[in-house]
C-alpha positions in Angstrom: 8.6 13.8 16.2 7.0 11.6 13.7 9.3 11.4 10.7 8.0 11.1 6.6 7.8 6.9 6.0 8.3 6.1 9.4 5.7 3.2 8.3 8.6 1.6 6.4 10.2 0.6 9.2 7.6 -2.0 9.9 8.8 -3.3 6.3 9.5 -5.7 4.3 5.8 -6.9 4.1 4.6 -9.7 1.8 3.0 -8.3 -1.4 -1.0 -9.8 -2.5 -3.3 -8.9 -5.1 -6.7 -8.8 -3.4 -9.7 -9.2 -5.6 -13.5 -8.3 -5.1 -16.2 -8.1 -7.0 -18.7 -5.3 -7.2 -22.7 -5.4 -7.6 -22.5 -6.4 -11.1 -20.4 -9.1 -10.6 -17.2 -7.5 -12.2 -13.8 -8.2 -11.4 -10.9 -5.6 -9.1 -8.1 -6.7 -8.3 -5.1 -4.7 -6.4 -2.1 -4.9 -4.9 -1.9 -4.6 -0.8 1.0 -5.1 1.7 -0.7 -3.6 4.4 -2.2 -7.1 6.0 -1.4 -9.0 9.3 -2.9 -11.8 11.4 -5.2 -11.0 14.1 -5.5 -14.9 14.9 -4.7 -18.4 14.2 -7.5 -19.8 15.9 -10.3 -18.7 14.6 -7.8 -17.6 11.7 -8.5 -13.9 11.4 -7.2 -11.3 9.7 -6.8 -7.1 8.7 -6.5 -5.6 5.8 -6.4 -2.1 5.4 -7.5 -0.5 2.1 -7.9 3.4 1.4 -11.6 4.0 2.0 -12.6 5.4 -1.4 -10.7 2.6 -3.4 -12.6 0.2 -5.1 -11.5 -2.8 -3.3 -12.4 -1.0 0.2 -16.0 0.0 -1.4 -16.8 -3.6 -2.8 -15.7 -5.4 0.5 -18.4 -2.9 1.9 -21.3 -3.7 0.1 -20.2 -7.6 -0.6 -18.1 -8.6 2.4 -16.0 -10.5 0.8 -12.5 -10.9 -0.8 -9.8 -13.4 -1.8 -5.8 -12.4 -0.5 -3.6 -13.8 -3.3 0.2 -14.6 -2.6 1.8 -12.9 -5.0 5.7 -14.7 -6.2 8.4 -12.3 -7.6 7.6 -13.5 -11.5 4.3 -11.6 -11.2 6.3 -8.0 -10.3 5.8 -6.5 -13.6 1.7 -8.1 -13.8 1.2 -6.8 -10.0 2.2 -3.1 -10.9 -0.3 -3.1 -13.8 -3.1 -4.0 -11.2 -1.8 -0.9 -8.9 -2.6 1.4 -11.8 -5.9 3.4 -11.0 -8.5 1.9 -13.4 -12.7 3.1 -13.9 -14.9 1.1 -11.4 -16.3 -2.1 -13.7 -12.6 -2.5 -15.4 -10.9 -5.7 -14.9 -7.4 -5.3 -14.0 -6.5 -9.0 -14.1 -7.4 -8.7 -17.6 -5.1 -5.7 -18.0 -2.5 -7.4 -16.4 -2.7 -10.5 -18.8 -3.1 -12.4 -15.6 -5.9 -15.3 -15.6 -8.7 -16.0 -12.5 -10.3 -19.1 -11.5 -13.3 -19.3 -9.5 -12.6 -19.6 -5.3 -14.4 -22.5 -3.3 -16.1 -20.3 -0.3 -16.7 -16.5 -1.7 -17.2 -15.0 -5.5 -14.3 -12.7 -5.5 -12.1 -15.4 -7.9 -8.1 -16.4 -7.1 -5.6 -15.3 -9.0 -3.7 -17.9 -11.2 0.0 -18.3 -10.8 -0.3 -17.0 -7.1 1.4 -18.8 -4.2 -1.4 -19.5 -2.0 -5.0 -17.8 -1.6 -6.8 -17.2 1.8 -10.9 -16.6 0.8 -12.1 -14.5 3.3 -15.4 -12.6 4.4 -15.6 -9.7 6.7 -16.7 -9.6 10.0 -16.2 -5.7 11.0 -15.6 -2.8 8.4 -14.2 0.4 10.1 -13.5 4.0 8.2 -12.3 7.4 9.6 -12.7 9.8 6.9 -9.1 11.2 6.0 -7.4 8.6 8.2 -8.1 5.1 7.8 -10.2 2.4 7.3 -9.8 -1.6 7.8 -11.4 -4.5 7.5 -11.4 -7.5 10.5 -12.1 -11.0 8.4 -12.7 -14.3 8.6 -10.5 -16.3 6.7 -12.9 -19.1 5.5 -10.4 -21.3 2.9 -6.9 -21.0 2.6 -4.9 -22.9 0.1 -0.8 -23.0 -1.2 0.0 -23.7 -4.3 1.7 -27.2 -5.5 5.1 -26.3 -4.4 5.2 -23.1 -3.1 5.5 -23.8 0.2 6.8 -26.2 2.8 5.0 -28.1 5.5 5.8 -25.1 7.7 4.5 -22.5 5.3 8.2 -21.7 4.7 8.2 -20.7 1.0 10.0 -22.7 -1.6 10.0 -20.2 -4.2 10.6 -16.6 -4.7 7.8 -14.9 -2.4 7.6 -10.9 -3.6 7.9 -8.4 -0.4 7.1 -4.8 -0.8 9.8 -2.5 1.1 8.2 0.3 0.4 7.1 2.8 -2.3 8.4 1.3 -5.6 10.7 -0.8 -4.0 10.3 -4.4 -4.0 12.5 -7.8 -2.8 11.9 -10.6 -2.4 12.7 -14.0 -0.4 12.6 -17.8 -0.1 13.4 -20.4 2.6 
């Protein structure tokens, strides 16, 4: 028997704003947990994003996206990017957060994140009414000043997602 959020048992998961642009060049941004590694060598990773959202349907046609580490003083700026927007609006914008352009893809960073991994996608996969995910190549990845140790261990307050609206978060 398969139990209502069994899927937060494989929480707490570390909380990014993903951004992509569309055709025209505009701006999305939202807020994903739902990433892992597939490899460190070439560095690889998924991301799974609901098939009609507007993230999943500019990765699509653009095959690209930046992964922003998001820390815990950008809680209340992440959950204005979660809010369903038109297609063309720029949630960053909304949020009152800032961009900067990346070095390797359009999609820009997010300013005030931890660290940013620029990536373009290798194999896009959708099931109607199930899932879809994206397999990507991570082409540039970058910590803030900081944020992080040697190790990757975080030196500041890193935002995990536990599950629905419930957030943590964690540091070395």
């Amino acid at each position: 028997m398969v139990v209502e959020n069994w899927y937060r048992l494989l929480h707490p998961k570390v909380v990014h704003l993903v951004t992509t642009v569309n055709e025209k060049g505009e701006i999305n941004c939202a807020p994903f947990a739902w990433l892992t590694p597939l490899c460190d060598d070439p560095p690889i990773l998924l991301l799974s994003a609901w098939y009609t959202s507007h993230t999943f349907q500019n990765i699509s046609n653009n095959k690209e996206f930046v992964v922003n580490v998001v820390p815990k003083e950008l809680k209340e700026k992440m959950e204005v990017c979660a809010k369903s927007f038109p297609a063309g609006i720029n949630e960053l914008q909304k949020a009152g957060l800032t961009w900067s352009p990346s070095k390797t893809v359009k999609p820009p960073r997010v300013r005030g994140c931890m660290a940013w991994i620029e990536c373009t996608a290798r194999e896009i996969m959708k099931k109607e009414n199930e899932y879809s995910i994206t397999i990507a190549d991570a082409k540039c990845v970058e910590t803030g000043d900081g944020c992080y140790d040697r190790d990757f261990l975080p030196k500041k307050d890193v935002l995990l997602h536990l599950g629905g609206k419930n957030y943590s978060s964690m540091r070395r």
